[in-house]
N, C-alpha and C positions, 0 to 999 in steps of 0.2 A: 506742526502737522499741516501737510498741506490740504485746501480746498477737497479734489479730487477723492484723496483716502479718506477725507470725513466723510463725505458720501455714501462710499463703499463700507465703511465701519458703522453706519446711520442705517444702510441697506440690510445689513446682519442683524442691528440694533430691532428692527424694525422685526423682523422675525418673529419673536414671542406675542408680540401686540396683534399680529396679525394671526396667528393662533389664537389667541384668547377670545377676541373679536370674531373668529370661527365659528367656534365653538360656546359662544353666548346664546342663554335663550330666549333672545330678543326678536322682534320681525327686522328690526333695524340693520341688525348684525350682518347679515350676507353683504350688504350694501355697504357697509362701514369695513367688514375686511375684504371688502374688493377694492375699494378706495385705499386702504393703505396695502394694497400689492401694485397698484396701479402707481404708486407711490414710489413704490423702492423698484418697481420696473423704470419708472424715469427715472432714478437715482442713477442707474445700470446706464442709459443712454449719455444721461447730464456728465456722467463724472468721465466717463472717457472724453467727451468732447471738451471740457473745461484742463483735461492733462491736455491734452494737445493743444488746444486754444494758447492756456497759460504756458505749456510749457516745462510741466509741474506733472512729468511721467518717470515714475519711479518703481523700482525693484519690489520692494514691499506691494506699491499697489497692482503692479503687474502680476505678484502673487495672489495679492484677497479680492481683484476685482473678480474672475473667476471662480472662484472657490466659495464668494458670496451670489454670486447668480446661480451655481449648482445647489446650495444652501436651500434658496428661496426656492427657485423650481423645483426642484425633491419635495419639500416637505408640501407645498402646495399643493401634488399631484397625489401624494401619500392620501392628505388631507379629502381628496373629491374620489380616490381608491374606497377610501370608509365611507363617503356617504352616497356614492352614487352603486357600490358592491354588486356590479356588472362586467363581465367579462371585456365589453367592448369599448370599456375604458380604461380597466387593470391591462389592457395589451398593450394600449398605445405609452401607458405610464409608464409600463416598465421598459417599453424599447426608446423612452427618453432618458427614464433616468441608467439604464445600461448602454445607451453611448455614452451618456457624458460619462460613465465613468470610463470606458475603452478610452474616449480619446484622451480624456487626461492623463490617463496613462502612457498612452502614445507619447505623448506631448512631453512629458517629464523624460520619457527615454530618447526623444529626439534632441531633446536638450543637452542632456546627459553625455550624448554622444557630438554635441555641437552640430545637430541638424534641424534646430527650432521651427528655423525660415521654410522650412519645406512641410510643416504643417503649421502656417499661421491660418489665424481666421479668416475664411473667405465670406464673401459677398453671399453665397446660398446658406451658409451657415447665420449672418446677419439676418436674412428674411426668415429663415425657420425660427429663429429669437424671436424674431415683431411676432410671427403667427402664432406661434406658444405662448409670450403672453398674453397676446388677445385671445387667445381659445381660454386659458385658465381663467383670467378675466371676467369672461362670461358667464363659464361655469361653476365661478363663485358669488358672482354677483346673483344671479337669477336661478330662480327655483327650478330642481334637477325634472328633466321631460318637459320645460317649456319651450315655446317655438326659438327663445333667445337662447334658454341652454343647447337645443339642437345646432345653432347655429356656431354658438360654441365645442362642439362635438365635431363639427366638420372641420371646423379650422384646426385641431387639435390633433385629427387625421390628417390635416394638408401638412400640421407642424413635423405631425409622424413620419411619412412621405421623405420632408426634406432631411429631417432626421439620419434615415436610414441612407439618402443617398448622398449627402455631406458625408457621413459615416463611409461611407468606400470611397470617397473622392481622398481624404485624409488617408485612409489604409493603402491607395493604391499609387499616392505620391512616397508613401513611406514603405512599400511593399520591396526594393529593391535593398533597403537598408535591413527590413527585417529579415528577407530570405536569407541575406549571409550571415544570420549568426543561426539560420534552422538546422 
């Protein structure tokens, strides 16, 4: 097993602990699973840069690396859905987690049809990542209506933002392929 996919299987791993650590009734808690999302969000950064570094990029982790960051992201935003139970955070949550399901779909049909490279991950797609962690980040860390959670709420709408307009940047590279099978 390579370095890389431990990481990425450690990032999944990590999941439940950071549930339970949620969802504890300690004052500690919020602190303790912000720390391990901040955790397996470095996990997300380390292990691509250690494929590439090493050398050691492979088919499998080019599958779970993905598929463990939508993992984490979902259930996290599920997670501040239930306890912040305000419209103007269930908006931004679900137009994350319904791109990332569109474009993984995109994604599996550009493959499909041998047109991967024409929606790889771009560079505004990398910064809407850094900003969604650090928005969720916040807003797990620090107690929901503090100046830090707000501050977390903004970045969360700058994450939404990019979100939505990665989201057409991927649809309108892939727009010429999708129209001929309309």
């Amino acid at each position: 097993m390579k370095i890389p996919n431990l990481l990425t299987l450690a990032r999944i791993l990590l999941i439940p602990v950071f549930v339970l650590l949620y969802y504890l009734p300690q004052a500690w808690s919020p602190l303790a699973a912000a720390m391990v999302f901040g955790l397996a969000a470095l996990t997300d950064w380390f292990d691509g840069y250690l494929a590439r570094r090493l050398d050691q990029s492979t088919p499998f982790g080019a599958f779970l690396d993905p598929v463990a960051d939508k993992l984490m992201v979902a259930v996290a935003l599920v997670l501040l859905v239930e306890t912040f139970d305000e419209p103007w955070i269930t908006i931004p949550a679900m137009i994350i987690i319904g791109r990332e399901i569109v474009i993984s779909a995109l994604r599996e049909w550009m493959a499909e049809i041998g047109e991967r490279a024409s929606v790889a991950v771009s560079y505004i797609g990398k910064v809407k990542t850094t900003l969604q962690m650090i928005a969720i980040l916040l807003l797990i860390a620090f107690t929901p209506y503090s100046t830090l959670s707000w501050i977390g709420v903004a970045a969360l709408y700058g994450a939404t933002l990019l979100t939505l307009w990665s989201m057409v940047q991927y649809l309108m590279a892939a727009w010429p392929l999708l129209r001929e099978d309309i």
